[in-house]
C-alpha positions in Angstrom: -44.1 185.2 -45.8 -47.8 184.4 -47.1 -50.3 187.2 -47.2 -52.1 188.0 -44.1 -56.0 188.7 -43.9 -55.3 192.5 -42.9 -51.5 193.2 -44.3 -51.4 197.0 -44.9 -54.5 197.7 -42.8 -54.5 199.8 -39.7 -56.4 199.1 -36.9 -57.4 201.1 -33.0 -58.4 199.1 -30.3 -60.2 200.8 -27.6 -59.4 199.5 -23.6 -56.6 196.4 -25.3 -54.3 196.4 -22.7 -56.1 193.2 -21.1 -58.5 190.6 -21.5 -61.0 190.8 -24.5 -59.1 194.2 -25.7 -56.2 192.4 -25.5 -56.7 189.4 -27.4 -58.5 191.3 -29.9 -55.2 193.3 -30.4 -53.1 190.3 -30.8 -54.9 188.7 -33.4 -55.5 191.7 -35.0 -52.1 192.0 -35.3 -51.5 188.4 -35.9 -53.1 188.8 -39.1 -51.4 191.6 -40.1 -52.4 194.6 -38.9 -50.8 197.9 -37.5 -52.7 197.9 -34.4 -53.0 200.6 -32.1 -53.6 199.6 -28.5 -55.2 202.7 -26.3 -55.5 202.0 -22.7 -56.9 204.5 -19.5 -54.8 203.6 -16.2 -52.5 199.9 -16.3 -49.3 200.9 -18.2 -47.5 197.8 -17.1 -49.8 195.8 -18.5 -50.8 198.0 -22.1 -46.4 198.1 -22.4 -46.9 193.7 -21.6 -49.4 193.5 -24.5 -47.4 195.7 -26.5 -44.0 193.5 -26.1 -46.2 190.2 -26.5 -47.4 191.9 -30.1 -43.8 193.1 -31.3 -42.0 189.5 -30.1 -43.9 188.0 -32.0 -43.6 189.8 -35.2 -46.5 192.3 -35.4 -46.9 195.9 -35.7 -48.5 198.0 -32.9 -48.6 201.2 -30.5 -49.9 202.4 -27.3 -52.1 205.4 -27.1 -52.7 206.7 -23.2 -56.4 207.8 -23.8 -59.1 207.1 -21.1 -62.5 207.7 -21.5 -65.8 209.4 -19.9 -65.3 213.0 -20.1 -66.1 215.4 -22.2 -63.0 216.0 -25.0 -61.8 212.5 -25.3 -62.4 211.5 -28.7 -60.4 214.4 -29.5 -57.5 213.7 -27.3 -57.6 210.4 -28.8 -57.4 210.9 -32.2 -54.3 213.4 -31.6 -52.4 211.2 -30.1 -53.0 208.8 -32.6 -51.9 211.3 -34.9 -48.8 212.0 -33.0 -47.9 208.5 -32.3 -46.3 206.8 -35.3 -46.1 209.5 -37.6 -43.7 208.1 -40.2 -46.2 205.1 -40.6 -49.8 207.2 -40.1 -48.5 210.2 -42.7 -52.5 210.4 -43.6 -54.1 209.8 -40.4 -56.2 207.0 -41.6 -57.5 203.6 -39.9 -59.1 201.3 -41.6 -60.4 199.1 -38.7 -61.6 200.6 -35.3 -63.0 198.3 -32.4 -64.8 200.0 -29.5 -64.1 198.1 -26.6 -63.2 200.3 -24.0 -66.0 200.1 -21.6 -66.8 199.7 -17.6 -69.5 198.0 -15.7 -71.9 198.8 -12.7 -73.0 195.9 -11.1 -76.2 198.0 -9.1 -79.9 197.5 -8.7 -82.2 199.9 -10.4 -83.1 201.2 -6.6 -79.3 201.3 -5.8 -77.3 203.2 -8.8 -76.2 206.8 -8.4 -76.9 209.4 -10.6 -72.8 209.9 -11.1 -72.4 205.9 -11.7 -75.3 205.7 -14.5 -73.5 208.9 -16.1 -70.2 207.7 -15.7 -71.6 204.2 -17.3 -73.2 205.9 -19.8 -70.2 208.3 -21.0 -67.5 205.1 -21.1 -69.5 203.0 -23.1 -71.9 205.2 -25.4 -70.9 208.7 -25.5 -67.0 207.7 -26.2 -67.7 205.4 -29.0 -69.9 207.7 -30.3 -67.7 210.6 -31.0 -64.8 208.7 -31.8 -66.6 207.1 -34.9 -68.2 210.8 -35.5 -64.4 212.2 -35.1 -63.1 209.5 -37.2 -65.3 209.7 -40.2 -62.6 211.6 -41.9 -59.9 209.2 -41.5 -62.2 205.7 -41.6 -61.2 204.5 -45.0 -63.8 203.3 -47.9 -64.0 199.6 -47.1 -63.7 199.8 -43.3 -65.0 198.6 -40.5 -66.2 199.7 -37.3 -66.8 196.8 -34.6 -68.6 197.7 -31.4 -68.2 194.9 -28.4 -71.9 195.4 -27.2 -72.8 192.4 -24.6 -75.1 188.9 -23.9 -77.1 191.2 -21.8 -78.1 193.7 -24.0 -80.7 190.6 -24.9 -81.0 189.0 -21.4 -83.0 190.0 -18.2 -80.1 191.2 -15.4 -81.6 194.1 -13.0 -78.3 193.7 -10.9 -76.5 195.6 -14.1 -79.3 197.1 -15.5 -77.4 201.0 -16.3 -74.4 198.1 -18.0 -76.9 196.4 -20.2 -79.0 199.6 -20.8 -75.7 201.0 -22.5 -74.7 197.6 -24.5 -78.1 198.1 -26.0 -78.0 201.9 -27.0 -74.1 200.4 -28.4 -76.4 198.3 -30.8 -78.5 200.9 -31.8 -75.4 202.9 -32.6 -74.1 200.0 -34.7 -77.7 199.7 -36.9 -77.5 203.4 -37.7 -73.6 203.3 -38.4 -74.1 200.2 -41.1 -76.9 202.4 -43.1 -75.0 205.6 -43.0 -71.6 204.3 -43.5 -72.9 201.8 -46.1 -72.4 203.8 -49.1 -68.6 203.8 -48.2 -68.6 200.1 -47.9 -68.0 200.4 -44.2 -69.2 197.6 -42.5 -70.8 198.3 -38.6 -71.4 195.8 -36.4 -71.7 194.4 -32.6 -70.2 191.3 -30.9 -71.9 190.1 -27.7 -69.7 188.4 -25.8 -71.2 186.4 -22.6 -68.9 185.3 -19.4 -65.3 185.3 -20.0 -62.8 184.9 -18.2 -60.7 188.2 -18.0 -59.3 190.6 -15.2 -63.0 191.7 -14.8 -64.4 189.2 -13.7 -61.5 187.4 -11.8 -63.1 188.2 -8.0 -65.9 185.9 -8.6 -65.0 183.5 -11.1 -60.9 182.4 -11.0 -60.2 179.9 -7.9 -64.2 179.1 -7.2 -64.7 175.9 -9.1 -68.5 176.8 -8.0 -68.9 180.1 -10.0 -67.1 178.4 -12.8 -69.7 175.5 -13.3 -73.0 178.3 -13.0 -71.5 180.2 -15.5 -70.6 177.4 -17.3 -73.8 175.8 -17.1 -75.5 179.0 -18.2 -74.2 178.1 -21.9 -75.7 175.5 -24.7 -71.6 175.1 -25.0 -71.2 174.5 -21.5 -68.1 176.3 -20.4 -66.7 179.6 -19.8 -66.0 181.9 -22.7 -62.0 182.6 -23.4 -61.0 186.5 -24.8 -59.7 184.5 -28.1 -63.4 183.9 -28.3 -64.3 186.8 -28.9 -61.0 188.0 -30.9 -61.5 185.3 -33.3 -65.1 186.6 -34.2 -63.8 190.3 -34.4 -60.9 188.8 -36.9 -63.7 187.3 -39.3 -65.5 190.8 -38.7 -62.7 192.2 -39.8 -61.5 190.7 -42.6 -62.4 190.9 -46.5 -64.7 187.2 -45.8 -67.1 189.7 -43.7 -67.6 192.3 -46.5 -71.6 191.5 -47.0 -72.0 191.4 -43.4 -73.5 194.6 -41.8 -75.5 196.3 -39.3 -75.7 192.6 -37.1 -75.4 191.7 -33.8 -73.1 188.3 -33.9 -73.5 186.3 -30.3 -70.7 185.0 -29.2 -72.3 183.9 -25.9 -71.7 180.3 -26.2 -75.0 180.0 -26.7 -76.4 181.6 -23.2 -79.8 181.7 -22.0 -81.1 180.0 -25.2 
């Protein structure tokens, strides 16, 4: 078989037991990585992505971590540590993708104080302390790949606690590149726009209506597709993205241009 873009590299991908997660996992794996797939609550579908990976040839496992309180970076790790020891003898990854993350779709006058921390704690705390508690393991030449979002650059108030986070993600990632630099560890964000995953399914599957607004809202006029975004993360990834650091890459389709 002809060498792969990431043979002998491992790889964790936060929340990859469906859509963006998901794809990123497979192609991850496609292109030769170990990949482990962490998910919070759907084991039928994080054991589907799994078999989908391993039918097809590739290397992966699941880790059952969910995210948001206080400790889970930890518990993560552990059982990352605990999962495939024969193959992770040193503990180290080489490629970890926060992806993991939740949404609150609430007016400034409507969120909660318990929404805007639970917000906050999926998709800022967690990412930070599992970089910070894997900067031990993160080999020299790595690379660290937040999925930030479109609206961490455009005007939403109806998610404005979601987009506050995606933005505070992209500070993370600036700081991470300059730090982490020395190492040659790259740090960057994707921002996908609309896609069409499990997420967004109530509003957008079966209403031909929704599908042309969101549609429309891109210069490439159609809804975005999870390998959209998993092809990015595999150029992100691979040895072609070595002098590429501390950037946000849009993967919007060109929205709100």
């Amino acid at each position: 078989m002809p060498a792969r873009p990431l043979d002998g590299k491992t790889a964790l991908v936060t929340g990859a037991s469906r859509g963006i997660g998901r794809a990123i996992a497979e192609r991850l794996a496609h292109d030769g990585a170990t990949v482990a797939l962490t998910y919070a609550r759907d084991t039928a579908a994080a054991a589907d992505a799994l078999d989908h990976i391993r039918s097809r040839g590739g290397r992966a496992f699941l880790l059952h971590a969910p995210l948001g309180t206080h400790g889970d970076a930890a518990r993560l790790w552990a059982a990352y540590d605990t999962a495939w020891p024969e193959h992770l003898a040193d503990g180290g990854v080489d490629i970890l993708v926060n992806n993991a993350g939740i949404g609150r779709s609430a007016a400034l006058a409507d969120l909660t104080e318990e929404g805007f921390d639970e917000v906050f704690a999926v998709n800022v705390r967690a990412p930070f302390f599992l970089v910070q508690q894997a900067l031990p393991r993160l080999r020299d030449g790595g690379r660290i790949i937040n999925i930030s979002s479109g609206a961490a650059r455009i005007a939403a108030p109806e998610i404005t606690a979601y987009a506050a986070t995606k933005g505070a993600l992209d500070t993370f990632t600036l700081n991470l590149a300059k730090e982490l630099g020395p190492r040659g560890i790259t740090a960057n964000s994707v921002h996908p726009g609309i896609v069409d995953t499990d997420v967004n399914a109530a509003w957008l599957r079966n209403n031909p209506a929704a599908q042309a607004h969101a549609a429309s809202l891109a210069a490439l006029g159609r809804v975005g597709d999870p390998t959209d975004i998993a092809d990015v993360v595999a150029f992100l990834a691979s040895h072609d993205a070595r002098w590429v650091t501390g950037r946000t890459i849009d993967a919007t389709g060109g929205a709100a241009l």
